[in-house]
C-alpha positions in Angstrom: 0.0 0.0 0.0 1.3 3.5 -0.9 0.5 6.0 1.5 -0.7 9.7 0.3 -1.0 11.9 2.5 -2.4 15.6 1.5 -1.7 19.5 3.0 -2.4 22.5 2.3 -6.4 22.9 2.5 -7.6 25.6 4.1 -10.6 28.5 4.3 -9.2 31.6 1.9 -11.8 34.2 0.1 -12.4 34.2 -3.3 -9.5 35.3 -6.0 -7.2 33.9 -3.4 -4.5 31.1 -3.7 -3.7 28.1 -1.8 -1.0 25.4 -2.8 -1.9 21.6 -1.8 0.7 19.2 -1.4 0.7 15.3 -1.5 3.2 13.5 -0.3 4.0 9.6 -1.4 5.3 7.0 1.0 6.8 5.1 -2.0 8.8 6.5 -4.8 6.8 9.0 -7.2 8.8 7.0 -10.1 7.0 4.5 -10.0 3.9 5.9 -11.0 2.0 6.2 -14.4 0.1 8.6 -13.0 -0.3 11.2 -10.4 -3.5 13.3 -10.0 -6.0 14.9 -7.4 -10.1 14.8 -7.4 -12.8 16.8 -5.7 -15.5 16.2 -4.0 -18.4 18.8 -3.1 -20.9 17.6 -0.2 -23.6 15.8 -1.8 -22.0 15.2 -5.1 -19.9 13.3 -7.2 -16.2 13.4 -7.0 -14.4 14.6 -9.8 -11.2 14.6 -11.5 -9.2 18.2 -11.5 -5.8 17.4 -12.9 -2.8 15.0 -13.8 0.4 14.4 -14.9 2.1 11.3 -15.9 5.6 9.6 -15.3 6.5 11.7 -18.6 5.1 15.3 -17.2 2.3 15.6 -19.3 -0.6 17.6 -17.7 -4.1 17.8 -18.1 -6.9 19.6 -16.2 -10.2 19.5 -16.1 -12.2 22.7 -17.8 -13.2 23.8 -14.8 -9.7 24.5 -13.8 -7.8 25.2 -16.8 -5.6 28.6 -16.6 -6.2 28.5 -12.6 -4.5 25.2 -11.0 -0.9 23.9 -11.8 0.1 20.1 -11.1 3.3 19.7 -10.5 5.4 16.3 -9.5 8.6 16.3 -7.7 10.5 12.9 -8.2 13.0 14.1 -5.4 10.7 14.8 -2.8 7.9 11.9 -3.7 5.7 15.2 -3.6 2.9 16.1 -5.8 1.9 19.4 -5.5 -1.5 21.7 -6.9 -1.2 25.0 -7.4 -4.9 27.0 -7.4 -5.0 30.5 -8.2 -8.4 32.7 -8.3 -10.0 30.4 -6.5 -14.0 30.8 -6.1 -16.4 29.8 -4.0 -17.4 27.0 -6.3 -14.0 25.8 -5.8 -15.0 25.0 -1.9 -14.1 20.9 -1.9 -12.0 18.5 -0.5 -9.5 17.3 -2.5 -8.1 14.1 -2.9 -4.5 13.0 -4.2 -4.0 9.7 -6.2 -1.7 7.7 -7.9 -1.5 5.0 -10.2 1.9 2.8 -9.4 2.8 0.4 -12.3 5.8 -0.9 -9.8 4.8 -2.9 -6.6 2.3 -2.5 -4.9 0.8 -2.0 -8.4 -2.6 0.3 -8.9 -4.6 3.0 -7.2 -3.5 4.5 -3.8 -5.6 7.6 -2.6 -5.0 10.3 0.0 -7.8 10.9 2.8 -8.4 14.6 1.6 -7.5 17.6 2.7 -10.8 20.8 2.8 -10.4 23.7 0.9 -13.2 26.6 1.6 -13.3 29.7 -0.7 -15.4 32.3 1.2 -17.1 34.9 -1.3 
């Protein structure tokens, strides 16, 4: 089991900025890919952004031009950057990975709240 553990939620009002961080008990290398979700009381989670073992990114509409992903190998970190945040934005936000190495597939973070006040 690869343990994900995330930081860097917190309450901030709207067009603020926070920066998440996820950190991996096992080795970021050997992951396919590395990503974070959201989840809004009462509704569905959903995928925000991820970048593979080859730095590609992608994000979801929602977010684009807003939230950098970022991976750091080094530090077995993976880190979202959210700018103008709103109060839609208000989630808690999970980290996961995808390890193609042992223990092979899906580890997820517990979540860490973020709360945008208007």
């Amino acid at each position: 089991q690869v343990q994900m553990v995330e930081s860097g939620g917190g309450l901030v009002q709207a067009g603020g900025s926070l920066r998440l961080s996820c950190s991996a008990s096992k080795r970021l290398i050997g992951a396919k890919t590395l990503g974070w979700y959201r989840q809004a009381p009462g509704k569905q989670r959903e995928w925000v952004a991820s970048v593979t073992n080859s730095n590609i990114t992608d994000y979801a509409d929602f977010v684009k031009g807003r939230f950098t992903i970022s991976r750091f190998v080094t530090q077995n970190t993976v880190y979202l950057q959210m700018n103008s945040l709103q109060p839609e934005d208000t989630c808690s936000y999970y980290c996961f990975g995808k390890w193609i190495v042992a223990p092979i597939g899906e580890h997820w973070g517990q979540g860490t709240q973020v709360t945008v006040s208007p």
